[in-house]
C-alpha positions in Angstrom: 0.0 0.0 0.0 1.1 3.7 -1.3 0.5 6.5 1.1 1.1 9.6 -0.3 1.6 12.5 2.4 0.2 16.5 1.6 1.0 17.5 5.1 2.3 21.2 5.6 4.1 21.0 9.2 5.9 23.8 10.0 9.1 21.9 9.5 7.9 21.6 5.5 8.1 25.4 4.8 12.1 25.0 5.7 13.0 28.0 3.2 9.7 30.0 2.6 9.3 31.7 5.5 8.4 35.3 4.8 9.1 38.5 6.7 7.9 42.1 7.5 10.4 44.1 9.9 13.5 45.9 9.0 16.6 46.5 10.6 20.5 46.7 9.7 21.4 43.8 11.7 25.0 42.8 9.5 27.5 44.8 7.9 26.7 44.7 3.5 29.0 45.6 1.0 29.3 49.1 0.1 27.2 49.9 -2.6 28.5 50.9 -6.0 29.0 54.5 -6.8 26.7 55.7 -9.5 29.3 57.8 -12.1 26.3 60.5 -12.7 26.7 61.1 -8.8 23.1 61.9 -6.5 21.9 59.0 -4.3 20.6 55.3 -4.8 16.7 55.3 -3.5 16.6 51.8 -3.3 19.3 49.2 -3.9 18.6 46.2 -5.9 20.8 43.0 -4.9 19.2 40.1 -7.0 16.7 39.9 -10.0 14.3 36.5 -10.5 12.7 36.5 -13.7 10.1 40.1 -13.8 10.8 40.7 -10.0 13.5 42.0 -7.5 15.3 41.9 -3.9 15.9 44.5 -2.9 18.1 45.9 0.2 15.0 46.4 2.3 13.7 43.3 1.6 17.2 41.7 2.4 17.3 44.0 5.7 13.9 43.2 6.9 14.2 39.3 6.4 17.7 39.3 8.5 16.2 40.9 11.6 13.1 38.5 12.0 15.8 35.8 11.4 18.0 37.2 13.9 14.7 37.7 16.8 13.1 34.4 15.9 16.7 32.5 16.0 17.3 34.1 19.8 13.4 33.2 21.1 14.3 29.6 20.2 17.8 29.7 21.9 20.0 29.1 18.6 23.9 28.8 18.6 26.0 31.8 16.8 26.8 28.9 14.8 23.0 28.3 13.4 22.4 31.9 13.4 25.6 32.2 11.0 24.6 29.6 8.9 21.1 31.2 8.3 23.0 34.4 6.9 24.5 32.6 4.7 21.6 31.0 3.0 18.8 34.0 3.7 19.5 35.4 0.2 18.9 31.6 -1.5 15.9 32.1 1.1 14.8 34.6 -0.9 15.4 33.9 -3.8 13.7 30.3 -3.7 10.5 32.0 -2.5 10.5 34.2 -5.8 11.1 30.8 -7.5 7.9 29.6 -5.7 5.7 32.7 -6.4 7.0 32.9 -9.9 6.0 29.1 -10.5 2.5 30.1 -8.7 2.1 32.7 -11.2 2.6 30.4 -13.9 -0.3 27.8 -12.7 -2.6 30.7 -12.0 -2.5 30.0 -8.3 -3.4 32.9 -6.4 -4.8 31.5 -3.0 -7.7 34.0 -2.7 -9.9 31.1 -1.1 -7.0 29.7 1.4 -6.3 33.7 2.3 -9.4 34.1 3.1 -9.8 31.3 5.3 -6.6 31.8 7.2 -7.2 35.4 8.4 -10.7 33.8 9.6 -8.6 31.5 11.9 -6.3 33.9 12.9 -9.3 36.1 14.4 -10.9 33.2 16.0 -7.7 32.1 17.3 -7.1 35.9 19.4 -11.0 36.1 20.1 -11.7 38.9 17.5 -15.3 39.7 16.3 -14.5 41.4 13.0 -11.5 41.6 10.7 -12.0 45.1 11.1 -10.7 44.2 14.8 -7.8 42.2 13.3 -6.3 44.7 10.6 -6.4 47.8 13.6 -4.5 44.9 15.8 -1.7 44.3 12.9 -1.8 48.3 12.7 -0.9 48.9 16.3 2.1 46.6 16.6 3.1 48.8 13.4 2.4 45.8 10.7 0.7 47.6 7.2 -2.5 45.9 6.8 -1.7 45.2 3.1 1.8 43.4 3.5 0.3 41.4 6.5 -1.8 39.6 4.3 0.7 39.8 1.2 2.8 37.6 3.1 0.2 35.0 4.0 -1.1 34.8 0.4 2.9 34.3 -0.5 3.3 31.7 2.1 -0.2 29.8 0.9 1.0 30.2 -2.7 4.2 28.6 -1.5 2.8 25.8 -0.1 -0.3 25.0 -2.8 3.2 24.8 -5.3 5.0 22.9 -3.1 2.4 20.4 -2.9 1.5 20.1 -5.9 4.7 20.1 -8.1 6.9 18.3 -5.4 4.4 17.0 -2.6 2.2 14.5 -4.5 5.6 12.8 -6.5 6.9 11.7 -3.1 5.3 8.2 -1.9 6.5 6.2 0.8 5.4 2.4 1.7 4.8 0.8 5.4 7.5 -1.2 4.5 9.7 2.1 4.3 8.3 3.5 7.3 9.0 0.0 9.3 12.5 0.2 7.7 13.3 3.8 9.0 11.8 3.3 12.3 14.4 0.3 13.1 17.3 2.7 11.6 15.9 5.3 14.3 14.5 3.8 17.5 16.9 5.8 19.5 15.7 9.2 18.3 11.7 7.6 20.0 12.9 6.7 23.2 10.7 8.8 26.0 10.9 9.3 29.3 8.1 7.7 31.5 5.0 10.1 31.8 1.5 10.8 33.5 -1.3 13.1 32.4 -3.4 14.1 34.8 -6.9 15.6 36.0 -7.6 16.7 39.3 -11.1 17.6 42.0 -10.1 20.1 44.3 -11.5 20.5 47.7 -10.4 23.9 48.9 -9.7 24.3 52.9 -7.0 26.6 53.3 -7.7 29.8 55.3 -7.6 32.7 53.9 -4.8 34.7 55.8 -2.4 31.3 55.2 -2.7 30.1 58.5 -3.9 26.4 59.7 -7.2 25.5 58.6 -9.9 25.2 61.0 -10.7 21.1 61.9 -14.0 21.9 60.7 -13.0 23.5 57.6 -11.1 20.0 57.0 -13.4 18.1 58.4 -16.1 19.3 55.9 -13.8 19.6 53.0 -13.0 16.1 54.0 -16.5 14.3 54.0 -17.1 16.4 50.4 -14.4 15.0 48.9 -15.2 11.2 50.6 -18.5 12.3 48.7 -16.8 13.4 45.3 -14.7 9.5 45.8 -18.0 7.2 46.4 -19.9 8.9 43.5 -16.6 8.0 41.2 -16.8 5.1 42.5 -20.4 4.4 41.6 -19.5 5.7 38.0 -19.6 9.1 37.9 -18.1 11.3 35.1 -14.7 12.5 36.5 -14.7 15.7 33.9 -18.1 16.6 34.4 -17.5 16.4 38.6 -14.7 18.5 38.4 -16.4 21.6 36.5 -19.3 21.4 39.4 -17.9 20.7 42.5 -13.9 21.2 41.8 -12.7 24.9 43.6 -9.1 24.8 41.7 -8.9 26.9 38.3 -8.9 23.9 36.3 -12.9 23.5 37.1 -13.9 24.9 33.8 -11.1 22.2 31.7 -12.8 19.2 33.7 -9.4 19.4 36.0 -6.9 18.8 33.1 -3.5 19.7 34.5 -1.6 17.8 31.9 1.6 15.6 31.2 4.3 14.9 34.4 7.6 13.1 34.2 9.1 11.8 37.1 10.5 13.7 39.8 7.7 17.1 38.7 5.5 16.4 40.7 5.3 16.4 45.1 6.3 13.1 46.5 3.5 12.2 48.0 1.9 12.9 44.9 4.1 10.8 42.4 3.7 7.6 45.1 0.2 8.2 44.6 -0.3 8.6 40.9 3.0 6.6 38.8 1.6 3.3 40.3 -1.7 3.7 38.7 -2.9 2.6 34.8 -5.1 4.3 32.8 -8.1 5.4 34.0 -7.5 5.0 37.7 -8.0 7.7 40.0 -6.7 7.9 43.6 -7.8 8.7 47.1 -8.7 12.4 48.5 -5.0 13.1 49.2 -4.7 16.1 51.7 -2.6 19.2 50.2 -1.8 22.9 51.9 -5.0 23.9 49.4 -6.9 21.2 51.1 -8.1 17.8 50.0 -7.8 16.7 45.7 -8.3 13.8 43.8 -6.3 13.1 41.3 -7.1 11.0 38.0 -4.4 9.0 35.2 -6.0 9.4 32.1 -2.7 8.2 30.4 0.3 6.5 31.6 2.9 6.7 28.8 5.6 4.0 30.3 9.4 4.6 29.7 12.2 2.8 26.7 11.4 2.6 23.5 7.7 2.8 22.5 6.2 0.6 19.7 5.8 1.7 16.3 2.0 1.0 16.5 2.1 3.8 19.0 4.5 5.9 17.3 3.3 6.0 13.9 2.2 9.2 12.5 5.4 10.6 14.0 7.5 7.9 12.1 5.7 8.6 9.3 6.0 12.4 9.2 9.7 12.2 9.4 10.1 9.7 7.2 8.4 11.7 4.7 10.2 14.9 5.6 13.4 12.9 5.0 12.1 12.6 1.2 10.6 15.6 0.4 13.6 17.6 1.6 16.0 16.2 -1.0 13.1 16.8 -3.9 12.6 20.3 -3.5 16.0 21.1 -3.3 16.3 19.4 -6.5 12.8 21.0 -7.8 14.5 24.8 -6.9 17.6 23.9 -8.9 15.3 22.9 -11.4 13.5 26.4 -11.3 16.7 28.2 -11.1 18.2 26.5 -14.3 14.8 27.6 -16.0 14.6 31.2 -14.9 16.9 34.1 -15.0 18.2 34.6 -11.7 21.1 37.4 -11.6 23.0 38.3 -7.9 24.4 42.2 -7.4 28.4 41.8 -6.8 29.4 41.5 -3.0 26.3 39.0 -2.9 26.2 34.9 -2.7 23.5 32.8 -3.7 24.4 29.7 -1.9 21.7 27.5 -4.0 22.8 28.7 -7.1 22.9 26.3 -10.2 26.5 25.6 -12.6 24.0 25.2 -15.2 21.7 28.3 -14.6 21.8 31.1 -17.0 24.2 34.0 -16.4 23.7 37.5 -17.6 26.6 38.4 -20.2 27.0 42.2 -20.5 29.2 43.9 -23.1 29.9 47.3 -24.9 27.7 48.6 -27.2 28.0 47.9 -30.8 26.2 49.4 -33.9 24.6 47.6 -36.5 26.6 47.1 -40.0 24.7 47.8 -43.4 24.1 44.7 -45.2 26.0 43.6 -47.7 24.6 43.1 -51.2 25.1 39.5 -52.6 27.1 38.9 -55.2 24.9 38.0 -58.5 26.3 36.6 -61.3 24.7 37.6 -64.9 24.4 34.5 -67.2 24.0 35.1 -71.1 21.4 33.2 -72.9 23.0 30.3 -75.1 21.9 29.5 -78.2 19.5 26.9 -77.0 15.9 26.7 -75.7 16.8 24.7 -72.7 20.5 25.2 -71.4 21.7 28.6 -69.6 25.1 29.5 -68.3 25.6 28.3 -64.6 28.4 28.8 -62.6 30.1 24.7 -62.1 27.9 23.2 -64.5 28.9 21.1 -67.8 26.2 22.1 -70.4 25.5 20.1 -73.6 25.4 22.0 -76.9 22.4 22.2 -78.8 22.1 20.6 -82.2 22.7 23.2 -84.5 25.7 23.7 -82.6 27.1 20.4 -83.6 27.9 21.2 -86.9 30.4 23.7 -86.0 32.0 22.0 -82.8 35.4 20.5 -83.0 35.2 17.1 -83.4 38.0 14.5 -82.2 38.8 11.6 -83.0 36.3 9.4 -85.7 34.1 12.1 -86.2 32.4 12.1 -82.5 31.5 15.4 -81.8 33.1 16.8 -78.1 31.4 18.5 -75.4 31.6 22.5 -75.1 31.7 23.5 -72.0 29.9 26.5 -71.6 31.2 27.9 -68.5 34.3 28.5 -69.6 33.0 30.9 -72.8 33.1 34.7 -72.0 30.1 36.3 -71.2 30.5 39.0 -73.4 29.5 43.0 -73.2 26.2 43.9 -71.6 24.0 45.2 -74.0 21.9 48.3 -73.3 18.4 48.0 -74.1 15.5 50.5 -74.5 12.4 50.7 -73.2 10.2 49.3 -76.4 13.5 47.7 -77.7 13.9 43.9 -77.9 17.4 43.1 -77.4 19.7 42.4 -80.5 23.0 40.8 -79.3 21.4 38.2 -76.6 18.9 36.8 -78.9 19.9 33.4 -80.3 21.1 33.4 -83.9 19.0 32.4 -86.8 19.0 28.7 -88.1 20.0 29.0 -91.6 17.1 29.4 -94.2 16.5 26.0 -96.3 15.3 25.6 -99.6 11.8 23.9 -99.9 10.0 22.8 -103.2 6.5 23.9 -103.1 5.2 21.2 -105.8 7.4 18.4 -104.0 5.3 15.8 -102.0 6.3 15.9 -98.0 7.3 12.8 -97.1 8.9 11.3 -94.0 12.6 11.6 -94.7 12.0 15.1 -95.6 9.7 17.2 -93.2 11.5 18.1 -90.6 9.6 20.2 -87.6 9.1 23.7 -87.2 11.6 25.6 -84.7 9.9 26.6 -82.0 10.8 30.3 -81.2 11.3 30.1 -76.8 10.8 34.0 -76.1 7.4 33.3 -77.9 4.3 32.1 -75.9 2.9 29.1 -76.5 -0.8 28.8 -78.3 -3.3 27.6 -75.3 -4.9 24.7 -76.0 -8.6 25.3 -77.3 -11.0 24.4 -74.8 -14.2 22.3 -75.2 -17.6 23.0 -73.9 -19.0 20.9 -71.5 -21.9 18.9 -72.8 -19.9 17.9 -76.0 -17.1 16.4 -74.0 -19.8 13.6 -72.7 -21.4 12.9 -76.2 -20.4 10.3 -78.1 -21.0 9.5 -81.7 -23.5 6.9 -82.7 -21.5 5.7 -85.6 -18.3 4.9 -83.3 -18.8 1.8 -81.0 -18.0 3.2 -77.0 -14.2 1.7 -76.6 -13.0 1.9 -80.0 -9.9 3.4 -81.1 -11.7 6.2 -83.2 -14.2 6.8 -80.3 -13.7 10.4 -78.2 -12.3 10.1 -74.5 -15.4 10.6 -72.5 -15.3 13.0 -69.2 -15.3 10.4 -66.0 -16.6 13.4 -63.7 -19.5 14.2 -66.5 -23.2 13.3 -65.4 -25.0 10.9 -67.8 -27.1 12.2 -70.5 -31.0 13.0 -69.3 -33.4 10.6 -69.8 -36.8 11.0 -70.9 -38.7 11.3 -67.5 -35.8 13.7 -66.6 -36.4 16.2 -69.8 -40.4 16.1 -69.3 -39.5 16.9 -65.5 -37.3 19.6 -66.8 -40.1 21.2 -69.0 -42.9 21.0 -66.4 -40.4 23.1 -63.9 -39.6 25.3 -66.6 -43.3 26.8 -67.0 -44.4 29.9 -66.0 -45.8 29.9 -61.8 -47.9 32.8 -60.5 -49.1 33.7 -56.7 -51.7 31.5 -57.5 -50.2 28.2 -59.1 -50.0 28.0 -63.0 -51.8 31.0 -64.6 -51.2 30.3 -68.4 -54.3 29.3 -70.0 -54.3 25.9 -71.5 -55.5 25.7 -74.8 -59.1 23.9 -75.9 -58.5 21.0 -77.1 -60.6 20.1 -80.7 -62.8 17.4 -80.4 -62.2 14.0 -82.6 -65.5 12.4 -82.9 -67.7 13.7 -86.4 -71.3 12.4 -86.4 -73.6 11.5 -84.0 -72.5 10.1 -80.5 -73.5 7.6 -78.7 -73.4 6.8 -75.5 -70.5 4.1 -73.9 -73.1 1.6 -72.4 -74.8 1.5 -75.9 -71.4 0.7 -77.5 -71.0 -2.6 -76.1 -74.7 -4.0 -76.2 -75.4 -6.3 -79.0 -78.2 -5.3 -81.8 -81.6 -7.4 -81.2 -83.4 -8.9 -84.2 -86.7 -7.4 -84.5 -89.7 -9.6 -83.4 -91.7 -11.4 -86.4 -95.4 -12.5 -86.6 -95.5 -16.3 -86.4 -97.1 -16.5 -89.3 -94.4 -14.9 -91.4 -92.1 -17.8 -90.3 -91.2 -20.2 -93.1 -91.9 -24.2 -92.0 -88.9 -26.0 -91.0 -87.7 -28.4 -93.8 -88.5 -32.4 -93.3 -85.8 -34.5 -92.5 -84.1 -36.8 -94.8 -84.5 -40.3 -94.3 -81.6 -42.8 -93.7 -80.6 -45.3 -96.0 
């Protein structure tokens, strides 16, 4: 199992801690005279990136080092070594800021939050209460709170770019704790509650007996209703008379040898939990309670944990952001005034390079070299290159031996004058010279021996190529079969001809439309039929015979007898 640790411990922000009071608490080098004489306002000792130290900044950071260093009791040897490294101090926390800046971290939110604790924490009502507080111990208002943001932006960076890449195992932790058991061995210890019974006179004298006689049979009261299971904490605050009442009678954590005699006999012996008997005192009677006994030698590392663990961790991270700030430092321009040292300073970072001034040169115009036309449509005069001659030429190059003709190398021919030419002037002397004129017959019959082609004048354009319409590049003959040799190349992007629903679809768009639909009048039509009609259901009866008289009805002949 991975743990990874985002805890901010005051040991974490080793080198970003900021400050806000100013004093001249070391000698500095001089500072340089300016050769236009006056005064220097402000001297700047170190840039980082778009900001700047200066030597109030540097001033007011070395006196809070110096009065925090002698509240904690430091050596003149630690307090040396932090003026050594206070301007890599600084400088790492305008790394930090810079790198904020960059990730559009700007701790609005945390800011917030923290000035909320810090008025809860001194019992203010308003932060109206808390900025007149920072104002009367002589703190601006506005760099208070600019150096909590920078210590929040600090941290969020920290934690994010260096913080989250640092893991650590239980089997690391168990590892480290056996490396360091010595550093978690503890003295033996008590914590403590007490129930006070007051019975002291007031001027100091002896009590009355029946002072202590009543103080004793309250706290022999106090003792059975312990006994019966009473809340020790909630007995103290209503019938305890020390000034631990309103705590529940914490009094906190004794090691041997802190406490009265009769009191350690009373209380060491006892585990957790256990309370002991009214035990009478010069204040009267109390009754004290173990609520921990923390025994002596090396503890466990179940008990001991989150302590291993938070120095483990510490022993990590340490190592990665000193590697993350060289990092920043290689990346960013850092620059240190002269009579300054940047102890954290990089081999690899960049260093400004000044020198004298020096005014631009006019440019140079490149050397062109002209190159002559040579009497052929496709070869020019380069500088290095072998050119072939072209065949008219070949007549009147020097040919070796049996009769091949040799290469002319072009480049070395010279180029000749440069010809002047007019506006509306075609040049004379560049122009290729004229093939000589041949004879033709005009009665003689061109065959292929003699036609030879046409020479093709190259300062000429060349004739465009006629275009087609559209529609006749997708018709095709009738008389030549699709695929033939003498059948036209059809169009592969051309549409197929229209068919006949297509064309009468084409004419019925193509009348005329008014508001109303289609207002042209369609013609009468003539009608066909020429005599006199009749009606359909007549048409397809069949014509009756007429009904005769019997009479008029010719007798049926007689049949013909059989043979």
């Amino acid at each position: 199992m991975t743990h990874t640790r985002l805890r901010t411990p005051a040991a974490f922000l080793f080198g970003t801690l900021l400050f806000a009071v100013s004093t001249l608490a070391q000698s500095h080098p001089a500072a340089p005279v300016s050769p236009y004489g006056g005064t220097t306002v402000e001297e700047i000792i170190a840039r980082v990136n778009d900001q700047i130290i200066t030597r109030s900044d540097y001033d007011r950071a070395l006196k809070d080092m110096d009065q925090e260093a002698h509240e904690h009791g430091a050596s003149m040897q630690e307090i040396s070594e932090g003026h050594k490294g206070l301007l890599r101090t600084l400088i790492d926390q305008q790394l930090w800021l810079s790198k904020g800046k960059e990730l559009s971290i700007t701790g609005d939110t945390e800011l917030i939050k923290k000035l909320n604790e810090i008025r809860k924490q001194y019992n203010m009502e308003s932060m109206e209460d808390l900025e007149k507080a920072a104002k009367d111990q002589g703190v601006s208002w506005e760099d208070f709170k600019a150096n909590i943001r920078n210590g929040i932006i600090t941290q969020l960076v920290m934690r994010q770019q260096v913080g989250e890449k640092v893991q650590i195992t239980p089997g690391e932790v168990a590892r480290y704790y056996e490396q360091h058991q010595q550093e978690y061995v503890r003295q033996e210890s008590i914590h403590l509650s007490e129930i006070l019974v007051s019975a002291s006179a007031a001027n100091g004298d002896q009590p009355d007996p029946a002072v202590l006689a009543a103080a004793k049979a309250k706290a022999d009261d106090i003792e059975a209703k312990l006994h019966a299971g009473g809340d020790f904490s909630q007995l103290a605050r209503t019938f305890s008379d020390g000034s631990t009442a309103s705590e529940g009678g914490d009094l906190g954590d004794y090691k041997p040898g802190a406490l009265a005699k009769v009191l350690e006999e009373a209380t060491f012996p006892l585990k957790d939990g256990q309370f002991t008997a009214p035990i009478q005192t010069r204040q009267g009677y109390v009754i004290l309670k173990v609520i921990k006994h923390t025994p002596g030698g090396v503890p466990p590392l179940a008990d001991v944990e989150e302590q291993v663990e938070e120095a483990y961790y510490m022993s990590k991270m340490e190592p990665a952001i000193r590697a993350y700030l060289t990092t920043m430092r290689e990346e960013a321009y850092v620059e240190v005034a002269p009579g300054y040292a940047d102890t954290g300073a990089s081999p690899r970072q960049i260093k400004p390079v000044y020198s004298a001034y020096v005014p631009p040169s006019g440019k140079k115009k490149k050397k062109v070299e002209r190159t002559r036309y040579r009497e052929t449509t496709h070869t020019f005069r380069q500088k290095g290159s072998q050119a072939v001659p072209p065949p008219e030429a070949a007549e009147t190059a020097p040919k070796g031996k049996k009769g091949k003709v040799e290469p002319v190398n072009l480049t070395t021919m010279k180029p000749g004058k440069k010809e002047k030419i007019r506006y509306g002037k075609s040049p004379q002397e560049t122009l290729p010279s004229a093939a000589k004129a041949s004879t033709e017959d005009a009665g003689a019959v061109q065959t292929a021996s003699n036609t030879t082609p046409e020479p093709v004048n190259p300062l000429e354009p060349t004739r465009p190529t006629q275009k087609t319409r559209f529609s006749e590049r997708a018709k095709v003959a009738k008389s030549v079969k699709k695929g033939s040799p003498g059948a036209p190349k059809l169009d592969p992007d051309a549409p197929p001809p229209p068919d006949a629903a297509e064309v009468a679809d084409r004419q019925t768009q193509s009348a005329p439309l008014g508001l109303g639909g289609n207002r042209a009048k369609k013609k009468k039509t003539k009608a066909t039929t020429v005599g006199q009609k009749t009606r359909l259901a007549e048409k397809n009866k069949k014509p009756v015979a007429p009904v005769q008289n019997p009479s008029d009805v010719p007798p049926a002949p007689a049949p013909v007898p059989k043979q």
